[in-house]
N, C-alpha and C positions, 0 to 999 in steps of 0.2 A: 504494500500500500504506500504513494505518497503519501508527501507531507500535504494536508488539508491547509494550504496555508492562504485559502480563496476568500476564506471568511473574515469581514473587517473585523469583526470583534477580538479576530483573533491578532490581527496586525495593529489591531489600536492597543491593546494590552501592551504587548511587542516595543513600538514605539514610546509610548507613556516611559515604561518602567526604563528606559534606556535613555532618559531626559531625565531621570532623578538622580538627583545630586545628595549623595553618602553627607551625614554631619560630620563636623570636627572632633566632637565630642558626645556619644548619646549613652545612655542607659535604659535597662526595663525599668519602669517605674515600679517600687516597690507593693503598690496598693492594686496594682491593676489585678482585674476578676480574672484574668489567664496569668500563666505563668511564661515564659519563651516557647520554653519545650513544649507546653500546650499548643500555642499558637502554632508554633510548629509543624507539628500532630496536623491540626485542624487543617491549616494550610495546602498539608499533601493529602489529604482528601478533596477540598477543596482544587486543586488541580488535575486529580484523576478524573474528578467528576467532569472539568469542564472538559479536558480531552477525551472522556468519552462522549460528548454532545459532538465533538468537531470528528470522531470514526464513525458515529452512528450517519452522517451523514452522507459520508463518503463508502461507508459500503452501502450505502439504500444505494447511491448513484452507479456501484459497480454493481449491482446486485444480487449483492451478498448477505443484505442485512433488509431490515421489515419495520424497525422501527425506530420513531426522530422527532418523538418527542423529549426536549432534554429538558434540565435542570441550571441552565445558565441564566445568571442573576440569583438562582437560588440557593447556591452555594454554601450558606450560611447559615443554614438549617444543620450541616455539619456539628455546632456550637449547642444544638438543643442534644443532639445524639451525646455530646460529651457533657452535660448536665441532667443524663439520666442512667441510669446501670444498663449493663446489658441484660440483664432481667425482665426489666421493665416488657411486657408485651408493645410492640406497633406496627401501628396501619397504617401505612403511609401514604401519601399524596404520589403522584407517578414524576412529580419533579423531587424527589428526596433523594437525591444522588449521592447527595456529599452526607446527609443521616448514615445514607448507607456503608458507605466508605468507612465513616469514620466508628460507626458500630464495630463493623467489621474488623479494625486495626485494633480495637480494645480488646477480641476475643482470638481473633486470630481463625487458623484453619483454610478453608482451599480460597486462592485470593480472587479476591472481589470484582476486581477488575474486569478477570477475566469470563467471572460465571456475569458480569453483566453484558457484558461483549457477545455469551455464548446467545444469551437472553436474544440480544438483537439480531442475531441470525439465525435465531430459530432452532440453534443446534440440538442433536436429542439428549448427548449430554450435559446440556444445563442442567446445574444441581437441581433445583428447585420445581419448574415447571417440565422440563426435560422437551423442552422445544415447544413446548403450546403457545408459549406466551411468553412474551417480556414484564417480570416482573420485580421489583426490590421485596425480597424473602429469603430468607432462608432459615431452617428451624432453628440451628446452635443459636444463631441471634436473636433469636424473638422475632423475627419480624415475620408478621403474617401477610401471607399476600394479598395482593387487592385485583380486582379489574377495573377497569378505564372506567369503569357507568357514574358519572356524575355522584358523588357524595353518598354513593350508595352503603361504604364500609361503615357509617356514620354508627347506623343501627345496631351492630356487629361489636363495636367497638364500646357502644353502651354495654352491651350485653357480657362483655367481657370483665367489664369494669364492676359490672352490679356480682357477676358469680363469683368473684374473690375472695370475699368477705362471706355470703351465702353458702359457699363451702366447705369454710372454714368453720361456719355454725356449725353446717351439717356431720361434719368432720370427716369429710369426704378428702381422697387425696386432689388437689388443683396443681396446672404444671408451671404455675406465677407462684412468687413469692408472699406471704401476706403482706407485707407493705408493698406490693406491687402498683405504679403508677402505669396506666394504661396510656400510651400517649396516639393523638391519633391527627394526620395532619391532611391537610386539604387548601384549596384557594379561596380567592374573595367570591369566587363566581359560585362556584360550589355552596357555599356557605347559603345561597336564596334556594337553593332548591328545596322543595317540600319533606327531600329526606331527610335533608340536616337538619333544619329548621323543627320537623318532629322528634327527631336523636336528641336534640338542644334541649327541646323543651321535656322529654322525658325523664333527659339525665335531673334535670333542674325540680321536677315535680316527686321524682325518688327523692333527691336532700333535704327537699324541704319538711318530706315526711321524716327524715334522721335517716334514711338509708345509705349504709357507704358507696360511694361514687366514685372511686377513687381515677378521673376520666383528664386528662390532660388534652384539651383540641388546642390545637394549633393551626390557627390561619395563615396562609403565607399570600399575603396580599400584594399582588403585583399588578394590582389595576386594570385587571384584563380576563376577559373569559372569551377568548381567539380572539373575535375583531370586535366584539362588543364592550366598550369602560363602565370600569365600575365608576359610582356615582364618587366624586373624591367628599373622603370622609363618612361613609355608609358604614365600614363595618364598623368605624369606634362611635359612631351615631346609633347602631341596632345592638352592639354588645357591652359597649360600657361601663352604661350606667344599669344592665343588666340584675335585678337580682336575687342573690344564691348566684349570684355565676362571680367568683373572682375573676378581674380583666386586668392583663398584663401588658404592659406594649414597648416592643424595641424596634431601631432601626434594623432590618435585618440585614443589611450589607454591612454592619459592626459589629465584626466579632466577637469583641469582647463583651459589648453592651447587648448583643443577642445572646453568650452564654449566660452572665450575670440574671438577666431577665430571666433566662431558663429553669437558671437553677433555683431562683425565687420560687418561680410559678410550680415547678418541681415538689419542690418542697414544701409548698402549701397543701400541694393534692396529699403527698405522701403521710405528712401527719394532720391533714383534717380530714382526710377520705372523703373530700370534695371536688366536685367542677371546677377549672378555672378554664380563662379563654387565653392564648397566648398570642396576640397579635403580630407579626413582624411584619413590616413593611417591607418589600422586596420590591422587585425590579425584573421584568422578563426579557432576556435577551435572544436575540437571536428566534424573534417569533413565536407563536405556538408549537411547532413540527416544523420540520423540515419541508412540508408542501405547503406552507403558509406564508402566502405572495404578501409580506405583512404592507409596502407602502401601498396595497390597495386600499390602504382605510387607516395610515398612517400616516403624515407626514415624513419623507424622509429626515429632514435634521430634526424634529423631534427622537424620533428613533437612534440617532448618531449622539443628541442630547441626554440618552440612557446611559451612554459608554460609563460616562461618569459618573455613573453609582455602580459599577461594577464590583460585586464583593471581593473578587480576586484582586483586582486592584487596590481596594480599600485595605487588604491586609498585606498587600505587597508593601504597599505606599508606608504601611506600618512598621513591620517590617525592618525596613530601610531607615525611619525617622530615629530610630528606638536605636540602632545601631547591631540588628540582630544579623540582617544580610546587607551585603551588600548590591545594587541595583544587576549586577553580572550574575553574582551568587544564587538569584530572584530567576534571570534568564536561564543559567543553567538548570536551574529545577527543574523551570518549565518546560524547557525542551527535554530533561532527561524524562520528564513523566510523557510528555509526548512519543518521545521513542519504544518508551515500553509499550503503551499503547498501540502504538503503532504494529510494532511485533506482535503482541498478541494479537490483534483483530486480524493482520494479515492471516494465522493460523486457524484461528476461530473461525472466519469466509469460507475455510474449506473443510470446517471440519461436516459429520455425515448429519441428516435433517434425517425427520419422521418420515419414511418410506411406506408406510402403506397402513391404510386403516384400520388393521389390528395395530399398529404400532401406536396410534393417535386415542386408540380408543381403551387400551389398556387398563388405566386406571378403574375406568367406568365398568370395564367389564370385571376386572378382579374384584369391585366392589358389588356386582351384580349378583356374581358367583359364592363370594362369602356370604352376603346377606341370604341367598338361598340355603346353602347347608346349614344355617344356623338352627338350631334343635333346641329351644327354650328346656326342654322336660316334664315333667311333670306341673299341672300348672296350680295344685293348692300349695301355694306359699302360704298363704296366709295365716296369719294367728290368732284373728280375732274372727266372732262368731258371724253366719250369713242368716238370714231366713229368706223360707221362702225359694230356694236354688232348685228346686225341679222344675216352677213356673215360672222360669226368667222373661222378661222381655226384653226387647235390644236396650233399652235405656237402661234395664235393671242389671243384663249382665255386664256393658261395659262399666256402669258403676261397679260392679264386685271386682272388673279386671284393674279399675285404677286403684282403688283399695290392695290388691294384693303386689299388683305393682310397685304402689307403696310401699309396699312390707318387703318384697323379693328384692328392691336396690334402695339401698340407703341415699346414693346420690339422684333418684327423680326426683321432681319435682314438676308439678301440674298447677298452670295459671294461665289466665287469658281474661277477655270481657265478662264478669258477671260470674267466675267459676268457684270461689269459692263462698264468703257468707250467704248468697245468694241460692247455691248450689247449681247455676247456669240454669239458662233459660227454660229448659225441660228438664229439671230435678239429675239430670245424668252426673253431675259432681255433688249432688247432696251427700251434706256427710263426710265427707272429704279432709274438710278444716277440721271439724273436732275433731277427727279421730285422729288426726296427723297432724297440724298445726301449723301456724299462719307464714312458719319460713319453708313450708315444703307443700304449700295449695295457699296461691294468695290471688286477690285481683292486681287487671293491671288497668292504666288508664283506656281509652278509647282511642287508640290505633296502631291497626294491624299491622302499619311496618315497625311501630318498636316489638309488638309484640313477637314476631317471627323473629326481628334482630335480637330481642332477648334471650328467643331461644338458639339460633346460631352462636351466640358469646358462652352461653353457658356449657351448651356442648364443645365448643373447642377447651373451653377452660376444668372437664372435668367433670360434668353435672350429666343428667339423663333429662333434659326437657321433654316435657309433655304438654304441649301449648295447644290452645284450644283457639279458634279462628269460630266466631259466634255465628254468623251464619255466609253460606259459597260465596255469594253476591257483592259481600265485602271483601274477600281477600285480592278479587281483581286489583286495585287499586294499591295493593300490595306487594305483587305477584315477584317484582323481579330482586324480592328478594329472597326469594326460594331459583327462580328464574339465575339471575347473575350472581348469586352470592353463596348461599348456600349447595346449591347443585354444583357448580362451580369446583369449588374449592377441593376436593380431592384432586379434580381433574387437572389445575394448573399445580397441584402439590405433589405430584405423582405417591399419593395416599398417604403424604409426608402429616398434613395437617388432617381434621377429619372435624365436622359438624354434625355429631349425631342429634338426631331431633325427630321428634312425632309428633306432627299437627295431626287434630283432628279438628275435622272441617266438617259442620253439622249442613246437610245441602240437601240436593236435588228437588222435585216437585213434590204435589200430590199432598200437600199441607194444605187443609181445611181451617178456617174460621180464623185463620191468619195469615193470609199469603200475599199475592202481588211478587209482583217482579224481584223485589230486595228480602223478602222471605222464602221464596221458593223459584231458584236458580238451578236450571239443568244444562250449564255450558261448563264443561271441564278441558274443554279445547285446550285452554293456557297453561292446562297441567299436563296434558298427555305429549306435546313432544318436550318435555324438558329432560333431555338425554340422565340418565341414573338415577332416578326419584321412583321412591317403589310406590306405587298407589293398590291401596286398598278399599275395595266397595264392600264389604260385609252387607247381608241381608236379614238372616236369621240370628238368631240371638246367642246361641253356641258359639256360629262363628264369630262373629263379632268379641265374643269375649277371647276366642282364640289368638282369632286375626290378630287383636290389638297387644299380646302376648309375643307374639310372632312379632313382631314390629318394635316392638320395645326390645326384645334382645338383638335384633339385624342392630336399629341402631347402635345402642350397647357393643355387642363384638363386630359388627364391620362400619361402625361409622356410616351409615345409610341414613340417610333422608327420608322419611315416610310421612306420605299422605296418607291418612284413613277418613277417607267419604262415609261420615251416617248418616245412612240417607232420616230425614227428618218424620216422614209420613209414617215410618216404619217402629217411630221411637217407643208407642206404647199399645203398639197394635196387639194382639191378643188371639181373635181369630183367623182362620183364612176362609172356608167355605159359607159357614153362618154363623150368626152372630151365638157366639157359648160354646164353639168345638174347641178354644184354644189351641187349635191350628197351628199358631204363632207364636207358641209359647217355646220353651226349650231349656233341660235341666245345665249348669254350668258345666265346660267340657272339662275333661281331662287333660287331652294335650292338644297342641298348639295345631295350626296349619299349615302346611310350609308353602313361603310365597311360591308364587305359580300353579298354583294347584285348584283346579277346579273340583267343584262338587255334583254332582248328577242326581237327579231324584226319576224314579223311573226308569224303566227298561221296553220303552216303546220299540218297536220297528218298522214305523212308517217317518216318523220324523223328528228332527231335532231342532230344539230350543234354543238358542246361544242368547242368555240375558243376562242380568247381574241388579242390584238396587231392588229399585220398585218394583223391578220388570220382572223378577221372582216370583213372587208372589203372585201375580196376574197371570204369568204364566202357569202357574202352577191351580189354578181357576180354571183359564182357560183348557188346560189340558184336559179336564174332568169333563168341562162340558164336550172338545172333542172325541174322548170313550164314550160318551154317550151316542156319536155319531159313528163309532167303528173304527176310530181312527187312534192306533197309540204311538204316545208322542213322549221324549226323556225330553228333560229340563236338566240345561246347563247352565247351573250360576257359575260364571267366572270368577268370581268372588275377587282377583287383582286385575286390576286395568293396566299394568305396569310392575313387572314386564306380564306378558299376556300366556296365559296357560295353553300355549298354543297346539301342543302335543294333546291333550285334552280335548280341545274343541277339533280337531282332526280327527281323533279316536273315534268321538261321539258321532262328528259329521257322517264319518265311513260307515259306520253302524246303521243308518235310515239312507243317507243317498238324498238324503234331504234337510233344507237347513234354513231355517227360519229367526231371523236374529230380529231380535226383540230390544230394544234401544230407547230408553227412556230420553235419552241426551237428542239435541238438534238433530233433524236432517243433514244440514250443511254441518262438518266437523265436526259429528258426533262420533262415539266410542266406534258405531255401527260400521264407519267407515273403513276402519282399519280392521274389526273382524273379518271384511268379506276379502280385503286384498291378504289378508295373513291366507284365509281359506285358498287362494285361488297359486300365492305363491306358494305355497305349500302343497300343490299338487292335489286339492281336491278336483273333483270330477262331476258331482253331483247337481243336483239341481238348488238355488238360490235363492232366496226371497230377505224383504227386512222392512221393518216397519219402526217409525220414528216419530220423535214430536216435531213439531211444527217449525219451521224456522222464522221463531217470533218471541219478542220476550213474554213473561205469563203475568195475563192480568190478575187484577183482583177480585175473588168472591167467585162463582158459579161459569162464570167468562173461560177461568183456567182449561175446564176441561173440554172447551173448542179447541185448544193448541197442544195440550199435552198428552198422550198415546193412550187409548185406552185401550180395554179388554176385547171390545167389540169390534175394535180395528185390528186386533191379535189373531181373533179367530175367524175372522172374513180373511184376513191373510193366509192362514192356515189349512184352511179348508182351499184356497185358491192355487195355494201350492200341491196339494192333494189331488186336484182335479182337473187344472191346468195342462194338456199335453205338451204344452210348449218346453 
């Protein structure tokens, strides 16, 4: 690789420092907040950082390299990394170069440099992500890694902060220190978005109740979110005078006066197990990315007017004043870190990329595969008395499954909107709080991205969450934090970091005398392609207490992500045929389900069912009234929508030569769709059919069931399959 030496920023440093003129006489001053040897330190991080912005650029131009968004101007975030431990948990902003670097020189291990070099080129040896992604992570350091999505870690980051202490009650092992400072950095842009702004005000609404927080955010304000200015003076306008939020602020291109502040603001979190906001005012050079034409919405000598807050320069310039280096001594650094640089990225360009999608998919699939063999056991844990377990109903056995849940891992814990004094909306967490207590079933405020970020933080930090999402129609709004965050995260850790977590998401239609569109939601589209997220639809009340059993140890021993869908209509149903056969009842199982695994009722041989939810039950209605007409039909509850019992509904399919998929969820990207192509890739043969709800949100009162699939549209299918020669 040449020398990058095209970029002004790099020949204005260049110049500058080669016009400074060495004192006669200087000194460190004795009282300064660094030492030499710190500044030192700091410095050559600080340098590695900016020459890796000036190789990330030039191998994207050979290309070699993927990514060019750098850290220049922000260099000086370096100063906060030396004003915390390497203990400390962090989430970093994707400009925290010099954080990283200089993390890194405190703990030592494989150099830094280069695994961020592999990072930009995607290589499969990058320690951390192993070519998926360019990220600052790596486990010996604490630093957890992030994606690019706008202030998304925010949530995460809370989460981590609040299970420290919460562990610590529970006396669970956590892999942070107890005085651990969670530090978590992001931009000014960042900072408006509806993520952080609810992370903000959740951290703020736990301290105020006395809960520890122990949550460091760090703004690195550089005036810019790509081509759009921040308003000047917005963030210390909107966090200030904040309060329950200690606000801190230093110039961040002043090294010393950026550590000092740090270690302040540090230190307030670590012995008051509070919020603080740490301001630094930075400076963006060198553009957003490397594909960001900046004088289109720039003045150029504005832009050339930034040179001169340059952090590199500010501490060169220091440096030099103080009498540490000399303005040569300054040059030689720079180019000697340039050289190494240089060297290594030349290697790193060639080293080998992810070749083939088992090679990409890896992670996801080792996490697929463990969470399947996982074999909970036996499932009476529990130690305190039940009644009533031969007549369960789904409400009643997943309450006995979180009860003994409770009692089987010391570290769950189970909270969301309404779940515990209340005991959640339909009584399913009754009971909960007293028998276990308010650090291990508590509420939380009203909204679903803290609440899922609570539970991502917990499960990285050691806990067993059990978060409860109040009803389908709300977690949209949600979503991508199960979406980019959560699912996520083995994938760019190659199963280095892990989030284990069980939402249960109370959902689908077919809820009377309380519905409408925001109670009774049959769209799981947003959940079904999110690559390694096990999804559970339980019907029956057995399963359901299993499933949720099953689901709680996948996350537990493989770190798995599980959705469990209860369907709502289903919660304290009773019978199926008429009203007093308890049809719908079912004594508490034994053992668990193992995901992928369907259930079958019936041994028809003219045709087969493929349903799951509501659709259970109606089919299993329906099918009664088909033997009544000579026609016998097995019923396939799928019981997981993810990954899909696919070997099952094959089996089943072959068995009649007929296949009738029954699909509560939309027409357009519903579950339905993907049964009939699993069917058809899979080498069935037979004949086809499928019936579904409407593609329309559900109104409220008597209206629903024009949209939503009924019985009588099940068996007019059924019979049309039957008689159809086509």
């Amino acid at each position: 690789m040449t020398r990058p030496g095209a970029e002004p920023l790099d020949e204005h440093f260049t110049a500058t420092v080669s016009a400074l003129a060495a004192p006669a006489a200087a000194h460190w001053p004795d009282d300064a907040a660094l030492t030499a040897e710190q500044c030192l330190a700091l410095f050559d991080a600080q340098l590695g950082s900016r020459h890796l912005d000036f190789a990330a650029r030039v191998l994207r131009a050979r290309g070699r390299g993927y990514y060019t968004i750098g850290s220049s101007g922000h260099e000086g975030n370096a100063a906060v990394a030396a004003a915390l431990r390497p203990t400390d948990p962090a989430l970093l902003h994707y400009r925290s170069g010099g954080f990283f670097l200089a993390r890194a020189a405190q703990v030592g291990g494989s150099d830094p440099i280069r695994d961020v070099l592999l990072g930009m080129a995607a290589a499969a040896e990058e320690p951390i992500a192993g070519g998926r992604h360019k990220v600052f992570g790596r486990v010996d350091l604490n630093i957890i890694p992030q994606t690019s999505t706008i202030a998304s870690h925010l949530p995460r980051a809370l989460g981590v902060a609040f299970s420290i202490a919460r562990a610590k009650k529970l006396g669970v092992a956590c892999r942070w220190p107890d005085d651990a400072v969670v530090v978590c950095s992001f931009g000014d842009a960042s900072v408006n978005h509806s993520t952080a702004v609810g992370a903000i005000n959740t951290a703020l609404h736990a301290a105020y109740q006395g809960v520890p927080i122990p949550l460091l955010l760090v703004c690195e304000d550089n005036e810019w979110g790509i081509s759009v200015r921040t308003p000047p003076g917005w963030i210390e306008h909107t966090y200030a005078h904040r309060e329950g939020l200690a606000y801190f602020s230093a110039d961040g291109s002043d090294l010393p006066a950026t550590y000092q502040t740090a270690v302040a603001a540090a230190d307030y979190v670590r012995t008051r197990r509070r919020p603080a906001f740490l301001h630094l005012r930075m400076v963006r050079l060198m553009g957003h990315a490397g594909t960001d034409y900046e004088p289109g919405y720039r003045n150029p000598d504005e832009i050339r007017a930034d040179y001169a807050r340059d952090p590199l320069l500010r501490t060169a310039r220091m440096l030099v004043e103080h009498g540490v280096l000399t303005p040569q001594q300054i040059l030689d650094r720079y180019e000697a870190k340039r050289a190494n640089v240089i060297r290594l990225a030349d290697d790193v360009g060639e080293r080998p990329r992810l070749a083939s999608a088992d090679e990409v998919m890896r992670p996801l699939r080792e996490m697929i595969d463990r969470a399947r063999a996982v074999t909970p056991g036996s499932l009476a844990a529990s130690v305190r008395p039940r009644h009533a377990e031969t007549h369960l109903t789904v409400a009643a056995a997943i309450n006995r499954s979180l009860h003994d849940l409770l009692d089987r891992y010391p570290e769950a814990v189970v909270f969301g909107e309404d779940v515990a004094r209340k005991g959640g909306v339909y009584g399913v967490t009754r009971g909960l709080l007293s028998a276990t207590g308010a650090a291990r079933v508590f509420d939380t405020l009203l909204d679903e991205q803290s609440v899922l970020g609570l539970a991502l933080g917990a499960g990285l930090s050691g806990l067993l969450p059990i978060a409860e999402i109040q009803y389908l129609a709300y977690l949209h709004n949600a979503a991508d934090q199960l979406r980019g965050e959560a699912a996520t995260l083995q994938f760019f850790t190659n199963r280095q970091y892990r989030n284990p977590m069980v939402v249960r998401i109370a959902g689908f239609g077919y809820q009377r005398g309380f519905g409408g569109h925001f109670h009774n939601d049959n769209s799981i589209a947003a959940l079904r392609d999110i690559p390694g997220v096990v999804i559970a639809s339980p019907a029956r009340p057995d399963d359901a207490a299993a499933m949720l059993h099953t689901c709680a140890a996948a996350a537990r021993e493989a770190g798995a992500v599980c959705l469990f869908l209860e369907p709502i209509a289903l919660y304290h149903t009773r019978d199926l045929h008429h009203d007093g056969d308890g049809g719908w009842l079912a004594p508490y199982p034994d053992t668990a389900v193992p995901i992928g695994a369907a259930r079958v009722y019936g041994d028809g041989t003219d045709l087969t069912m493929l349903t799951f939810g509501n659709g259970v039950r109606m089919s299993l209605r329906v099918a009664r009234r088909l033997a009544e007409r000579g026609i016998g039909a097995r019923i396939v509850d799928l019981r997981w929508l993810a990954p899909l019992p696919e070997s099952d509904m094959l089996r089943e399919a072959d068995a009649t030569g007929r296949v009738l998929v029954v699909d509560e969820t939309r027409h357009s990207g519903g579950v339905g769709e993907g049964l009939l192509a699993a069917l058809v890739e899979h080498g069935y043969r037979g004949r086809m059919a499928r019936v579904a709800g409407r593609d329309s949100f559900i109104p409220l009162g008597d209206a629903a069931q024009q949209v939503l699939l009924g019985e009588d549209t099940i068996e007019a299918a059924a019979v049309n399959l039957m008689t159809d020669p086509a």
